[in-house]
N, C-alpha and C positions, 0 to 999 in steps of 0.2 A: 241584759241589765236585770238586775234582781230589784226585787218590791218587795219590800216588807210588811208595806205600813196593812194590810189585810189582818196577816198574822200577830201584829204587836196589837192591832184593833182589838182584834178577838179574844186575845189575851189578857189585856186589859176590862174587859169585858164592858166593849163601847158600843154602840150601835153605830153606823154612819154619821149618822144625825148627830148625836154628841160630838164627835171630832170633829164633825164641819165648824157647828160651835163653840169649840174650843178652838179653834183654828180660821174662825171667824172667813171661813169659804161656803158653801152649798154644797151639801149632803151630793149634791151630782158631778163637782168636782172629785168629793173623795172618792166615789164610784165608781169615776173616768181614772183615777189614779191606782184605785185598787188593780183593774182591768187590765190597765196598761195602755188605755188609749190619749193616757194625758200625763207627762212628765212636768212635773209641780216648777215653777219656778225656783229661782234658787233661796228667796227669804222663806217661799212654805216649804222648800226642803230642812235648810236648816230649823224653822220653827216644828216642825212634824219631828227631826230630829231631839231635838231637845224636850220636848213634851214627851217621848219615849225614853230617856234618856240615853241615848245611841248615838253614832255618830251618820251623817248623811254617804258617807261612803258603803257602812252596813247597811244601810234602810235603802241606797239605791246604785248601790256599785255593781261593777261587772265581778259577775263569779270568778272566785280563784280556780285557775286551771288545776287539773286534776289530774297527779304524776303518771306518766304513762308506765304501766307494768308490763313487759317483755317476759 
């Protein structure tokens, strides 16, 4: 499964702490979600979604396979 939400963080140029509060979670939620040891429910995925403007498939889908070359 892919994470985005790291890289849209950083980009945006947010610290933890800000997303938690805009996302109204604890900074150790977004940590554990960064990591990967905690998959957001599905209203913080859609809200994490939309606050990036992305959709929740981008920000936590499984990678598209990658054509095998012969």
């Amino acid at each position: 499964m892919t994470n985005e939400v790291r890289r849209l963080r950083i980009e945006h140029g947010l610290t933890q702490q800000q997303l938690a509060e805009a996302m109204r979670v604890s900074r150790q939620t977004i940590n554990a979600i960064e990591a990967g040891r905690y998959t957001p429910s599905l209203p913080l995925a859609i809200a994490l979604a939309r606050f990036f403007k992305s959709s929740v498939e981008e920000m936590f889908g499984e990678p598209e396979e990658q054509p095998v070359v012969e």
